[in-house]
N, C-alpha and C positions, 0 to 999 in steps of 0.2 A: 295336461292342463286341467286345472280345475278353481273350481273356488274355495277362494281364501276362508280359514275358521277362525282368522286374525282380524280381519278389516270386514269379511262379510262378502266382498267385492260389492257391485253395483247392486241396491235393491231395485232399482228401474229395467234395467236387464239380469233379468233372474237365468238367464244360460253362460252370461260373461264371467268367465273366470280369468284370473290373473297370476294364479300359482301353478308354478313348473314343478313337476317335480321328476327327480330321474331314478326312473326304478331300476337302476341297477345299482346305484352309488346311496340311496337313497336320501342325494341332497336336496333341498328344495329353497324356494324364493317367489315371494308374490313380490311383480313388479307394480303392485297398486300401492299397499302400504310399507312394504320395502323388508319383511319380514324374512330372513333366513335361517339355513341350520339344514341339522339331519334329524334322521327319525327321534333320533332320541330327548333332542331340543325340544320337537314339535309337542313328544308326548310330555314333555314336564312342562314347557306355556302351559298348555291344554287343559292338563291336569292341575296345574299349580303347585307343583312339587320338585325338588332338585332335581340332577339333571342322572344322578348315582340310585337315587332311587325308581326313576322314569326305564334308567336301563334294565334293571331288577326286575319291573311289573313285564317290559318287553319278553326279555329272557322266558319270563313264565310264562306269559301267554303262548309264545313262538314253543315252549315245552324243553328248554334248553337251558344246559346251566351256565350262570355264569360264570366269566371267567375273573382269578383272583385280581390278575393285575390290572392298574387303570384303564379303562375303554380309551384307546391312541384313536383320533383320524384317519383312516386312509386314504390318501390323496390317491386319486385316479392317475396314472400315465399321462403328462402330456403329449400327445402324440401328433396336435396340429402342425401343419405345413408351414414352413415360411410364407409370407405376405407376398413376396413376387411371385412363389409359382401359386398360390390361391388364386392371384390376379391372372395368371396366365390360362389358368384352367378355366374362370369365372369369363373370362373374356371368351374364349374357344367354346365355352357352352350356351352363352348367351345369344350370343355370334349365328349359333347352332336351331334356334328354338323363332317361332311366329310369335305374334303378339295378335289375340284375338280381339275380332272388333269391340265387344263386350268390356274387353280392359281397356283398349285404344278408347273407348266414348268415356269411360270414366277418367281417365286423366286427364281428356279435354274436359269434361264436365269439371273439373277439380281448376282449371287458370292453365296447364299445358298447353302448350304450340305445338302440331306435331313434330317441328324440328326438336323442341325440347325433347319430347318422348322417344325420339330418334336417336338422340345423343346421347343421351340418361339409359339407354339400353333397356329399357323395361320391358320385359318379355310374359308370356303365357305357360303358365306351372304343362306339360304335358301329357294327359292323363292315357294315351294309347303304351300299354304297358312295353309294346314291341321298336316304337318308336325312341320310348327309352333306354331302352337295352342296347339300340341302334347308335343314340346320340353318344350316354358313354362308353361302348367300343371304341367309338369314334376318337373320343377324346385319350382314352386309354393308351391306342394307339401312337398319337400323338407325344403321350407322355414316356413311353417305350424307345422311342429314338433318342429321349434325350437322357435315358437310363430313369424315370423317376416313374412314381405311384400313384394312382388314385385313393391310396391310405392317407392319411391326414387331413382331406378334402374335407370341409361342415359338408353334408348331405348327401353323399355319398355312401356306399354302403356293397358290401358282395352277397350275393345268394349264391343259392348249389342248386343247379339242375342236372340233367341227365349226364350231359357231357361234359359238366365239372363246373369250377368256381366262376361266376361272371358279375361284373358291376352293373350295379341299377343306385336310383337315387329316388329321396321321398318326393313323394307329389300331390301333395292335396290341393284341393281346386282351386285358384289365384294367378297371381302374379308375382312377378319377381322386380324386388328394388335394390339397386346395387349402394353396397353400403362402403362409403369409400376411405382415405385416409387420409392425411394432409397432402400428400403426395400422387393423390388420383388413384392409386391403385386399388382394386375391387377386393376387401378384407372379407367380405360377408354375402352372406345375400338375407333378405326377409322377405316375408310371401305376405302381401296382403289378399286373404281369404276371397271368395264371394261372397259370403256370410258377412264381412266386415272387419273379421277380428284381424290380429298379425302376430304371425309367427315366425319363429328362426328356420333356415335352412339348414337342419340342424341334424343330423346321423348319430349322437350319442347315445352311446349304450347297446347299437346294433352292430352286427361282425365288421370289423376294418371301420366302422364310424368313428366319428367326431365331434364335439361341439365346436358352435361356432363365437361362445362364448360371447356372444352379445357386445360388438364394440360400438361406439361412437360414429356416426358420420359428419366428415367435412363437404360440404359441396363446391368450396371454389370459390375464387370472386374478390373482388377488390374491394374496400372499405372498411366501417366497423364491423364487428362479429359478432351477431344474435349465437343465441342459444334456445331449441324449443325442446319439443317433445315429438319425436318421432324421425325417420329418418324421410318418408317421402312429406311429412312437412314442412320440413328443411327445404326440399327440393324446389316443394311449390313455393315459397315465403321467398328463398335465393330466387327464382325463374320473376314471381312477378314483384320483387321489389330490387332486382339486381342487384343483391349485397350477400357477401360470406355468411352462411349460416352451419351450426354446428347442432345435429338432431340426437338427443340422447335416447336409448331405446327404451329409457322410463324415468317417471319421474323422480323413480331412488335410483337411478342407478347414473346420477349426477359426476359420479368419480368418472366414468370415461369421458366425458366433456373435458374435466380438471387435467387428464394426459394432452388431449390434444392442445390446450389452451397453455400447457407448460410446456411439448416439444416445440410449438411455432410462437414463444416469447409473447402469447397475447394476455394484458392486463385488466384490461377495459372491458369485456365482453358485457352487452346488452345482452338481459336476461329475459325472457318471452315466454313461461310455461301459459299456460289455458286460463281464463280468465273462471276455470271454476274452481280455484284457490279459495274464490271468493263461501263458497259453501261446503268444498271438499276439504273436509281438516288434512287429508293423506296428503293432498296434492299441498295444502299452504306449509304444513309441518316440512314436509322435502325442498320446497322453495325456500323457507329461512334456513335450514339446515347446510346446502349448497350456497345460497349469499354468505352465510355468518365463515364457513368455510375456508368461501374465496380471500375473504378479508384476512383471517386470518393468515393466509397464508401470503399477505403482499398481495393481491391484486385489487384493481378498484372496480366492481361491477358495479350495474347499474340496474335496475328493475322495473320494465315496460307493462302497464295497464293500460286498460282501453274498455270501455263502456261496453257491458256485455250484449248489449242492443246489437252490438255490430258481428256478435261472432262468436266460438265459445276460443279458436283457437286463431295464431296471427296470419296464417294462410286463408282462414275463412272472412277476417278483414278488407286485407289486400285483395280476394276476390270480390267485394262487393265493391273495391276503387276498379279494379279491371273490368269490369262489368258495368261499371259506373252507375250501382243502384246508388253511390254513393260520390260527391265527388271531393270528398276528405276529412279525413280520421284525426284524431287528436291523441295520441297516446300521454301518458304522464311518465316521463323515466326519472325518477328519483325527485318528484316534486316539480320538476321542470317541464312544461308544454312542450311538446314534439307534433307538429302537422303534418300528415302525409295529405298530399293533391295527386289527384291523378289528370294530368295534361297526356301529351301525348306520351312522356312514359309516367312515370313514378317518381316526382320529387321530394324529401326531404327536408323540411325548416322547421331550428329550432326557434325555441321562444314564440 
């Protein structure tokens, strides 16, 4: 991860970077200003030069000739797991792992119940290196009965020690948020750091790795369908305003929202990114880019603000009605007053 040479990332946070890039494929993607490509992309942006001659100056530098015919793509292997054994492996590891008070206090601090944190599975990254190697035997074993692999798995990964090939998985300091489908089942995981930031559960480019290729999460729930930014935003925003929300893992990367919202028929989705559209050209440019979209493509969204007095994002709203530093919000969805009250739960009236 690093910072973007496109959007700059944050100048407020000068260590937040928002660009992946994966050094073995050398594709890359900042999910701040939505910027993609390979090496070769980056260096003609950069440079400001086509993309035939970006390759050329590489070739030279790297001390290598080129080659006559077109520079092709190579697509990586897909080699991820189906979705139900992810879900089954995800379930069996989670299942497997504590959740340190340190995470537990910050999800309550965040509008969680602990029943909520209970049931949302969120767990503690494991940093005892024996402990891991512990946990996937464990699960290894499990997959062994039923004939199948720890290959495919996002975040998984094998080493060679003395006595030959064994599973381990990345772990940097955090927590784990399960990132789900329309159908409950666990597609993903993402680690929200200590530090803050978040990342993928992600093994790509290491031996028997994977990416987790970053999908969408659904949380559940009955009524209309918000859309925000983030997946344990989603979480919190469904947990304290009890309605279906859909958390995209950035603000460009709005097309997995558009799969889930096309396999469950939904037309209508209330749209909720961060009220810092208002001064982030990245974030407003992705927001009309995903509305203009939807519309085009048949559906009717609808586009939720809120006074940024209350919050920069609609979890941090609804915590200040849960908390009742507030005791109700006024959103505007497409020119129309929307009130939230906070009584003894969370109600809803428009106009």
């Amino acid at each position: 991860m690093y910072r973007c040479p496109f959007c700059g990332d944050s100048a407020k946070h000068a260590n937040k970077g928002h660009l992946y890039i994966n050094a073995s494929t050398g594709q890359y993607k900042c999910h701040r200003c939505g910027e993609e490509g390979n090496a070769i992309t980056m260096w003609s942006k950069c440079r400001s030069i086509d993309n035939k001659q970006a390759y050329k100056e590489l070739c030279n530098d790297a001390g290598i000739r080129p080659v006559e015919k077109p520079v092709r793509e190579i697509s990586e292997k897909n080699n991820l797991a189906g979705v139900d054994l992810r879900n089954r492996v995800y379930t069996y590891f989670l299942k497997a792992l504590p959740l340190e008070s340190k995470h537990k206090d910050d999800l309550l601090r965040r509008g969680l119940s602990e029943l909520q944190i209970h049931n949302n599975m969120y767990k503690s990254v494991p940093q005892n290196s024996q402990y891991r190697w512990k946990v996937a035997g464990y699960i290894q074993k499990r997959l062994n009965e039923m004939g199948k692999s720890l290959q495919g798995i996002p975040g998984f990964y094998t080493r060679r020690g003395p006595y030959g090939e064994y599973w381990d998985f990345i772990a940097p300091r955090g927590y784990f948020i399960p990132v789900k489908d329309p159908q409950g089942r666990i597609q993903a995981l993402q680690i929200r750091l200590d530090e803050g930031k978040y990342v993928w559960f992600s093994s790509h480019g290491m031996p028997n790795g994977t990416s987790s290729h970053a999908p969408a999460h659904y949380t559940g729930g009955t009524g209309r369908v918000w859309v925000t930014e983030g997946p344990l935003k989603a979480d919190i925003a469904s947990c304290l305003m009890s309605a279906p929300f859909i958390g995209v893992p950035g603000v460009n990367s709005w097309k997995e929202a558009e799969k889930i919202l096309s396999e469950m028929g939904i037309k209508d989705p209330i749209i909720a990114f961060d009220s810092d559209f208002r001064t982030n050209p990245h974030v407003a440019g992705a927001l009309r880019k995903f509305i203009s979209h939807l519309k085009e493509q048949g559906y009717f969204p609808q586009n939720a603000v809120w006074p940024s007095k209350y919050g920069k994002g609609i979890d941090d709203v609804l915590l200040k009605l849960h908390k009742k530093e507030v005791m109700s919000v006024s959103f505007i969805v497409d020119g129309v007053p929307v009130t939230i009250k906070r009584t003894v739960t969370t109600e809803v009236s428009v106009g």
